[in-house]
N, C-alpha and C positions, 0 to 999 in steps of 0.2 A: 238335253233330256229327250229331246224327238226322237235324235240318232238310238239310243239304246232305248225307247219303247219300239220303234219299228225293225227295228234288228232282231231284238226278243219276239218281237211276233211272229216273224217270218221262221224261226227257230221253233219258236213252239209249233207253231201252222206243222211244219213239216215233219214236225214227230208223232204228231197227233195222225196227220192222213197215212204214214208211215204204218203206223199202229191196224190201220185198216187195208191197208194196198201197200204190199213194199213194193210193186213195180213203179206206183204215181207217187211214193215218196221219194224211191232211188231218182226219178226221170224231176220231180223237184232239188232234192241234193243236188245231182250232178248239174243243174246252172250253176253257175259259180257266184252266188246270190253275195258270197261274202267279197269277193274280189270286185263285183261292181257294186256292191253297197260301198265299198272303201274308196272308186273310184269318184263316186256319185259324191260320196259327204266331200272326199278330197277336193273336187272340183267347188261345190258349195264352198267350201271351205278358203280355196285358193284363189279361183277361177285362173290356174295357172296349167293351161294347155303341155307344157311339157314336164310339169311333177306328175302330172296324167300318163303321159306318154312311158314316160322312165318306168311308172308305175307299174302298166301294162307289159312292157316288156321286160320285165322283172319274175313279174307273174308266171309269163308264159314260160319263162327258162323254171322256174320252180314246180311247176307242173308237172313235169317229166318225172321228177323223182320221185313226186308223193304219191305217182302212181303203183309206187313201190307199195304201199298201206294196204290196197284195195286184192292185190293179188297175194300178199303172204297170210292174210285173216284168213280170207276162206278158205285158203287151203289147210292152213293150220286147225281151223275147227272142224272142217270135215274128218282130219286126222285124227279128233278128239282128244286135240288139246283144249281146255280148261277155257271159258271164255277170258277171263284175267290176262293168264300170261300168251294165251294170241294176242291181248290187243297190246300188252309188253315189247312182246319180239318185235310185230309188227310193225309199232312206235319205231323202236329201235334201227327195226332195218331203214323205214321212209328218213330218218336222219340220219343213217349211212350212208344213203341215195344222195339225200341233200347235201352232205359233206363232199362226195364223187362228184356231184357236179359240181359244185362250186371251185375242185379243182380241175376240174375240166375246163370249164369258162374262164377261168386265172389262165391256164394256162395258151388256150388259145386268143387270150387277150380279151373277153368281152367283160367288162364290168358291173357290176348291178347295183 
């Protein structure tokens, strides 16, 4: 119950100062609050040093792609597309991205 009160909080926190500053919501977003809250509980959780490990570099290979989301929204709504189907496509391509890498990584052998 802790884990999803302090998860929701920090989610709301940052919609909320968001609402007032998108530059100190964007520079809150961009920690990767959820990848170390999942490290953080995982550890609690574990205390197993290399489900940690795998974790984190699991992470960082999936990072590259979602970067896909962040660059086809705003170009798309600048374009004046529709907020909906930006954040559709958008969706769409970051799990196109994530599909290419994962055959990227197969392919040159790393596992995740």
């Amino acid at each position: 119950m802790i884990k999803i009160a302090i998860t929701t909080l920090l989610i709301v926190v940052i919609s909320e100062v968001s609402r007032r500053s998108s530059f100190v919501g964007a520079l809150l977003a961009s920690i990767p609050l959820v990848s170390v809250l999942a490290i953080f509980w995982l550890y609690v959780d574990t205390n197993d040093s290399a489900k940690i490990s795998a974790l984190a570099t699991s992470i960082f290979w999936l990072v590259i792609p979602s970067l896909a989301f962040f660059v086809t929204l705003p170009v798309l709504l600048k374009n004046g597309l529709g907020f909906y189907p930006s954040m559709g496509i958008s969706m769409a391509a970051t799990v196109g991205c994530y599909y290419l890498m994962l055959v990227v990584l197969n392919y040159f052998g790393v596992e995740l």
